[in-house]
PAZA-319466 format. One record per atom (N, C-alpha, C, O, CB): x, y, z; atom name; chain; residue in one letter; residue number from 1. Coordinates in Angstrom, 2 decimals. Glycine has a CB too. Layout:
! PAZA-319466
X,Y,Z,CA,A,A,NUM .
...
! end
This chain:
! PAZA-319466
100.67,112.67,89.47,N,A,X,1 .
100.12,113.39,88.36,CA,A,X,1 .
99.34,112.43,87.48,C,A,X,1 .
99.79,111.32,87.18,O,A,X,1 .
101.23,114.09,87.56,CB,A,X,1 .
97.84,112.99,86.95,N,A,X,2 .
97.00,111.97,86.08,CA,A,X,2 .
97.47,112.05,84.74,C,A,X,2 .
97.18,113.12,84.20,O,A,X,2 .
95.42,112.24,86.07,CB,A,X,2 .
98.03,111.36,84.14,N,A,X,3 .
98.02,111.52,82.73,CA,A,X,3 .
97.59,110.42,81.55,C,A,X,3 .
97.64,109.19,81.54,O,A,X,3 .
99.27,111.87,82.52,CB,A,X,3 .
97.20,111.26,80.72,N,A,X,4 .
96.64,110.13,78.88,CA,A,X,4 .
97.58,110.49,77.64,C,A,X,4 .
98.45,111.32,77.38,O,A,X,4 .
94.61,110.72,78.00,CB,A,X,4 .
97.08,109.66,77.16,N,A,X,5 .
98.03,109.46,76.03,CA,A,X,5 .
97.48,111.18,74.95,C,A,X,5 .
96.39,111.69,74.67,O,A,X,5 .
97.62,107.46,75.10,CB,A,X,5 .
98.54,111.43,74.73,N,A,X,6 .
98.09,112.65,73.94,CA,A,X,6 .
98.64,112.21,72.39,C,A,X,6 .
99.81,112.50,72.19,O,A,X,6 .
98.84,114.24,74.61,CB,A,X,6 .
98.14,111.75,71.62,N,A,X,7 .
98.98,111.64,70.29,CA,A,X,7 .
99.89,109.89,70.86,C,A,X,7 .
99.47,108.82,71.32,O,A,X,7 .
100.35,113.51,70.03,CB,A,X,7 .
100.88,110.29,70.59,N,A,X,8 .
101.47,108.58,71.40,CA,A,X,8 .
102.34,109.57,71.75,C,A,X,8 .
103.49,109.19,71.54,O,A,X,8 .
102.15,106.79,70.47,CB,A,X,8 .
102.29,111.00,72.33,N,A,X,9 .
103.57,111.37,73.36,CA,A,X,9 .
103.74,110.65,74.87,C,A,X,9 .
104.83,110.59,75.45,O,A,X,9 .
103.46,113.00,73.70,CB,A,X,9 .
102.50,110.13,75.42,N,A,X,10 .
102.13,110.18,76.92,CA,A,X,10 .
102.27,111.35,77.83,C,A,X,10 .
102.68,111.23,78.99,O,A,X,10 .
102.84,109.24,77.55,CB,A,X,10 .
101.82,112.91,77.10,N,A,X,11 .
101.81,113.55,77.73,CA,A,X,11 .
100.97,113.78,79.01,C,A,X,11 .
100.18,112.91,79.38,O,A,X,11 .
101.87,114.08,77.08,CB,A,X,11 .
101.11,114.80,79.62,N,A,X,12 .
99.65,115.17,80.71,CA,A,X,12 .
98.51,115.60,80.18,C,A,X,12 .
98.58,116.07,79.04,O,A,X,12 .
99.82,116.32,81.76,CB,A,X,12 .
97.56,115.57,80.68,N,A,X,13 .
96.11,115.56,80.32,CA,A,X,13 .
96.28,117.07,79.90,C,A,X,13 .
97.09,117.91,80.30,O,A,X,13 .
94.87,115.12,81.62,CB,A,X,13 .
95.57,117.13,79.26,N,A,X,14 .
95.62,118.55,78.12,CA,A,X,14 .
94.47,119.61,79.02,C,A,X,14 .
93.28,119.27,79.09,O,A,X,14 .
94.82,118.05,76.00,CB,A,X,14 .
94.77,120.40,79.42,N,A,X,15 .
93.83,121.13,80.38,CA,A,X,15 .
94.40,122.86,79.75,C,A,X,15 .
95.60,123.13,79.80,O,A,X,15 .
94.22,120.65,82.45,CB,A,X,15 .
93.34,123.91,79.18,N,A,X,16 .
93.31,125.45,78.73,CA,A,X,16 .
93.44,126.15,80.07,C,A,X,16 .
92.49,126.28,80.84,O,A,X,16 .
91.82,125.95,77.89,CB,A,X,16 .
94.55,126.56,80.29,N,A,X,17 .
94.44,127.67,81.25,CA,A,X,17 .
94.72,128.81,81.05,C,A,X,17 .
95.58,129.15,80.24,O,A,X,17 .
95.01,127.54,82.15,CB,A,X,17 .
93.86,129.81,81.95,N,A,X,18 .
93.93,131.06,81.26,CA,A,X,18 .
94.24,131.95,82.64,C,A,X,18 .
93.70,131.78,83.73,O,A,X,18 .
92.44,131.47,80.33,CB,A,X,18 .
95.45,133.14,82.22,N,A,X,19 .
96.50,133.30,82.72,CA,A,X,19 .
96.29,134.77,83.16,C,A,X,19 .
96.59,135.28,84.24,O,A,X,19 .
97.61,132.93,81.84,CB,A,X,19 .
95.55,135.50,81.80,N,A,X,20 .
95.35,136.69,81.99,CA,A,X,20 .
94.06,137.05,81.34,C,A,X,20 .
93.80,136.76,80.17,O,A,X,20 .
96.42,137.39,81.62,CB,A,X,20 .
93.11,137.85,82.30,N,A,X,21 .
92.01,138.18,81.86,CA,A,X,21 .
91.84,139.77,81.47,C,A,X,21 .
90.73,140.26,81.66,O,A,X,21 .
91.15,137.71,82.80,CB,A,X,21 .
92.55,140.33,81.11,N,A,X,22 .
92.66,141.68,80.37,CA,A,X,22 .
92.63,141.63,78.82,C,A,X,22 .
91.94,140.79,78.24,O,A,X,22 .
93.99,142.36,80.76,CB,A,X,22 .
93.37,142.53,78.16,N,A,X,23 .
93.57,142.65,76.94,CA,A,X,23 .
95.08,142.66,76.74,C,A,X,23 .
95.55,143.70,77.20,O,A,X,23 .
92.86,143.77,76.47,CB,A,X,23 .
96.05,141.82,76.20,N,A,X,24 .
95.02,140.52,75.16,CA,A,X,24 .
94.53,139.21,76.60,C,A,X,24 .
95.10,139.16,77.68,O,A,X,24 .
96.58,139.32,73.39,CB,A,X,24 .
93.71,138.59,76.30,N,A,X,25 .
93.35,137.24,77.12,CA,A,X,25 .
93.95,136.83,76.33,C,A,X,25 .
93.85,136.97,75.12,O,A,X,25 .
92.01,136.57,77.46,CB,A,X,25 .
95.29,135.74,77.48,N,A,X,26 .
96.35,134.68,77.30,CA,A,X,26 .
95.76,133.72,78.05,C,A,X,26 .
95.35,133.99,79.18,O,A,X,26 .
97.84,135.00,77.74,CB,A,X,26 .
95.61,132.19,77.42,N,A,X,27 .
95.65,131.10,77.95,CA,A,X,27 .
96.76,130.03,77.53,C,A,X,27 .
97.12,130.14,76.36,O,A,X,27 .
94.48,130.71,77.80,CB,A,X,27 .
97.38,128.96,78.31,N,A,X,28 .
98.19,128.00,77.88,CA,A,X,28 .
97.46,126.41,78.40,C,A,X,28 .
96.78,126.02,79.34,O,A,X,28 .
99.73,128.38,78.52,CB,A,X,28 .
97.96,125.92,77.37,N,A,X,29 .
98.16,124.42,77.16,CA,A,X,29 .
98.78,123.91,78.36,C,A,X,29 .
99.94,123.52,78.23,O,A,X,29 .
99.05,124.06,75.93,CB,A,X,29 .
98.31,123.85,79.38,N,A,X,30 .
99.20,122.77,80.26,CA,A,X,30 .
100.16,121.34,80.23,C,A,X,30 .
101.02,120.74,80.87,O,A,X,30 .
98.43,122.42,80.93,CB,A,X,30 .
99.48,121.29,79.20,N,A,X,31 .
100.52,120.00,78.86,CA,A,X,31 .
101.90,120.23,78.30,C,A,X,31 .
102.96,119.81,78.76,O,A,X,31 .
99.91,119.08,77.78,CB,A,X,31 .
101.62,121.28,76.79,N,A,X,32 .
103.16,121.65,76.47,CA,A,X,32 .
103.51,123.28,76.22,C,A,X,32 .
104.32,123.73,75.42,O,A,X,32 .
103.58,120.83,75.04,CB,A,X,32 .
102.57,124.09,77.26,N,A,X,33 .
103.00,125.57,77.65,CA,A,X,33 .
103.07,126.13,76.34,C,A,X,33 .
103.92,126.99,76.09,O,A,X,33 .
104.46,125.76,78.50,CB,A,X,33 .
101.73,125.46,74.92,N,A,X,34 .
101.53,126.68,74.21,CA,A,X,34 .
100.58,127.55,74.91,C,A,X,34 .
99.73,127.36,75.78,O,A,X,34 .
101.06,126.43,72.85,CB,A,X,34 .
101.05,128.69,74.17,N,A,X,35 .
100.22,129.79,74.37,CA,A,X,35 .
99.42,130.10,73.52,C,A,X,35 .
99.67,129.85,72.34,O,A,X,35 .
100.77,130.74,74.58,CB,A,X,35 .
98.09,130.79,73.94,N,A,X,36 .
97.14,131.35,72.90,CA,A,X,36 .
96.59,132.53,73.33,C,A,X,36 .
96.11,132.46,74.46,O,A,X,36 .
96.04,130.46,72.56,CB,A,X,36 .
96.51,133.60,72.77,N,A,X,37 .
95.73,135.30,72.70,CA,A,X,37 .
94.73,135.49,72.02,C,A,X,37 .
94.42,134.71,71.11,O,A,X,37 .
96.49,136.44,72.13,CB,A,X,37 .
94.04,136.55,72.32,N,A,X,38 .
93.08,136.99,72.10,CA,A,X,38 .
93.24,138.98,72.01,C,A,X,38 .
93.85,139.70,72.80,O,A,X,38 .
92.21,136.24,73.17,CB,A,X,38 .
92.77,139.23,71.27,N,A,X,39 .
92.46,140.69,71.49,CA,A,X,39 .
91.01,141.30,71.32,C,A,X,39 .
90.72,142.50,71.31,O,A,X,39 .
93.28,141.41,70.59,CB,A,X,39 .
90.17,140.21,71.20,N,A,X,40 .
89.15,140.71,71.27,CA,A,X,40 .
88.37,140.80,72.37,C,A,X,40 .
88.88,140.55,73.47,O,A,X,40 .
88.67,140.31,70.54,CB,A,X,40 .
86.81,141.22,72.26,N,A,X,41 .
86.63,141.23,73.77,CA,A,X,41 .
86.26,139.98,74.48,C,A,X,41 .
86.09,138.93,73.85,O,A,X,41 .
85.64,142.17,74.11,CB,A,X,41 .
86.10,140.07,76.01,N,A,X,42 .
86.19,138.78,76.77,CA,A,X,42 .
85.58,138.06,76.57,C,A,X,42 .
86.17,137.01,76.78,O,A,X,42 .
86.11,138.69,77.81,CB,A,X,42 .
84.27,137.84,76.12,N,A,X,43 .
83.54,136.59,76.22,CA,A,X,43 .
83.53,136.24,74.53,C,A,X,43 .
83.06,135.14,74.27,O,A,X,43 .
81.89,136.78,77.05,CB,A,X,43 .
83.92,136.95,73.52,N,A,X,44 .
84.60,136.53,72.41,CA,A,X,44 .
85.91,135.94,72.30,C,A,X,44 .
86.08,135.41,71.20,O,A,X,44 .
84.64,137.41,71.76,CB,A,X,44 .
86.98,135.86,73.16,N,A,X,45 .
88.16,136.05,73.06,CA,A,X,45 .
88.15,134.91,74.00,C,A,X,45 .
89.28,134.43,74.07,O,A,X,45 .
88.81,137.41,73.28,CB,A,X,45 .
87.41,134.38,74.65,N,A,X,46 .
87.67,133.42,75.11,CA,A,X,46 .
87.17,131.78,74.48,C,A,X,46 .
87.52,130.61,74.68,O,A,X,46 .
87.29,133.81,76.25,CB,A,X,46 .
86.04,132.60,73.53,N,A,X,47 .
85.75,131.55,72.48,CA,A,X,47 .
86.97,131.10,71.38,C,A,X,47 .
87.27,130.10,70.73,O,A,X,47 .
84.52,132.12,71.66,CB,A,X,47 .
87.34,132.15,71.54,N,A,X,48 .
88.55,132.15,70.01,CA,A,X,48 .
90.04,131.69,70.98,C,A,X,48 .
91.04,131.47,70.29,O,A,X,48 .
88.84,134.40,68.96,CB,A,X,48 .
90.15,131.57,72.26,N,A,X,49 .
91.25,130.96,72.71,CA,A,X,49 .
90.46,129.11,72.50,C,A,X,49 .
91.02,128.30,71.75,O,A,X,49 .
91.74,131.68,74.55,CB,A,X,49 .
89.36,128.80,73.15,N,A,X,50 .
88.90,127.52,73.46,CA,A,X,50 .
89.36,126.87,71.92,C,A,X,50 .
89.87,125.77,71.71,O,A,X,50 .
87.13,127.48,73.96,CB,A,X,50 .
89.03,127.89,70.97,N,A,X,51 .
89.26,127.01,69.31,CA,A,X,51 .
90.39,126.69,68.98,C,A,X,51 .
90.64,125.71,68.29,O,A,X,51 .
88.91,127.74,68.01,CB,A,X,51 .
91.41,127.65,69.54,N,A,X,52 .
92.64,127.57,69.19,CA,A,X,52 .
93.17,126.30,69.65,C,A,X,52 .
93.83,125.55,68.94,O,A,X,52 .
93.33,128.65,69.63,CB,A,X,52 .
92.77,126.02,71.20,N,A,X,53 .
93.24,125.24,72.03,CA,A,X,53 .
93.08,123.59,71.47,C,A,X,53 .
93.97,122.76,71.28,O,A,X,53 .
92.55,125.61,73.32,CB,A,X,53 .
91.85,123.50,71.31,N,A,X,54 .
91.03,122.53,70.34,CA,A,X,54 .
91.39,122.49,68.95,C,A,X,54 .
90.69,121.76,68.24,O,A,X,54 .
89.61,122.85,70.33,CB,A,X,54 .
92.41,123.18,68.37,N,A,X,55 .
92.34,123.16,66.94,CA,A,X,55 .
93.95,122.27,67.15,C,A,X,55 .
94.32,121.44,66.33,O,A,X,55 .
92.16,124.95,65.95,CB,A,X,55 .
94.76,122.64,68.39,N,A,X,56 .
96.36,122.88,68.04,CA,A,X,56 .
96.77,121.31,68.89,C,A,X,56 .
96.14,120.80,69.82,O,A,X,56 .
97.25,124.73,68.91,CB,A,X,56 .
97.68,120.93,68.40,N,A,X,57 .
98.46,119.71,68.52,CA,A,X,57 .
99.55,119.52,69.57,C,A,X,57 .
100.59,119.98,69.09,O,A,X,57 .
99.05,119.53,67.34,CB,A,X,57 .
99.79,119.01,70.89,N,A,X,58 .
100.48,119.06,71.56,CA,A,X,58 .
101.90,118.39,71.71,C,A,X,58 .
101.85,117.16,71.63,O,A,X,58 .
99.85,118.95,72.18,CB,A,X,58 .
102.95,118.84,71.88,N,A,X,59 .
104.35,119.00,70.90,CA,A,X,59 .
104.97,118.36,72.18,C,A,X,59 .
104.38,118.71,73.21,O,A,X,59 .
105.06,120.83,70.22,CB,A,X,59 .
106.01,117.53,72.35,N,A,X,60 .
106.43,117.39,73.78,CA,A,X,60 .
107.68,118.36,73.99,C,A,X,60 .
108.55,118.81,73.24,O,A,X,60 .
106.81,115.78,74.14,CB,A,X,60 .
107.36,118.47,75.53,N,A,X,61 .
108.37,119.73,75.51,CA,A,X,61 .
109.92,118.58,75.99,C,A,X,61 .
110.02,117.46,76.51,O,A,X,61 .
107.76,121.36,77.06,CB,A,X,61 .
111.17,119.88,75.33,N,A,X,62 .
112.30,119.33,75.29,CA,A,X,62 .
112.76,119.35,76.61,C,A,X,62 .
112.53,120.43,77.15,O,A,X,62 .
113.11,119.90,74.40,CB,A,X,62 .
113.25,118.64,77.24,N,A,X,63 .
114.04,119.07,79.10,CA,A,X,63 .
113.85,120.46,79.23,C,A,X,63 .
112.74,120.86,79.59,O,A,X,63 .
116.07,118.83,79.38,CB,A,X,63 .
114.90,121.35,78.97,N,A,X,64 .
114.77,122.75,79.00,CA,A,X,64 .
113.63,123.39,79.29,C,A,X,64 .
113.56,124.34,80.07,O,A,X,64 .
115.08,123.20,77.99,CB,A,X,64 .
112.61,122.86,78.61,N,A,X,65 .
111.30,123.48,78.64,CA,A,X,65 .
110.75,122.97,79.94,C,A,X,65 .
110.09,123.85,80.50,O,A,X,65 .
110.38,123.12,77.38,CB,A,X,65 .
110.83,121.64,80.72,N,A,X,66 .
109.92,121.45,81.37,CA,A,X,66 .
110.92,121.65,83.30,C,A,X,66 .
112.08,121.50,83.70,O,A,X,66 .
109.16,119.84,80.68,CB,A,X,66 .
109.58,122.05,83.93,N,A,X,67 .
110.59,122.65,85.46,CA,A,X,67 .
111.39,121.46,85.88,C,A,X,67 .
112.15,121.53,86.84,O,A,X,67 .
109.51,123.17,87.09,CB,A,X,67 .
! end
């Protein structure tokens, strides 16, 4: 697995994936499985996930959280 320093967690490389393309469009944070929605429409809603994604801070996940 490639990973960078995220913050000084040493998380994994921070990559938006998007999960569901309906209503709402859900994408997550690969690194620490936030989530982000949308209810607007798709090619808006995917702008307003990219900001979210870009706005939000990646948290390390606790054991539990990770497989």
């Amino acid at each position: 697995m490639v990973t960078e320093t995220v913050g000084n967690l040493g998380m994994a490389k921070r990559n938006l994936r998007i999960v569901t393309e309906g209503s709402p469009l859900i994408g997550i944070c690969e690194a620490c499985n936030t989530q982000f929605r949308s209810y607007s429409p798709v090619k808006e809603a995917r702008q307003t996930i990219q900001s979210q994604f870009d706005a939000h801070e990646c948290k390390r996940l606790d054991d539990s959280q990770t497989g």
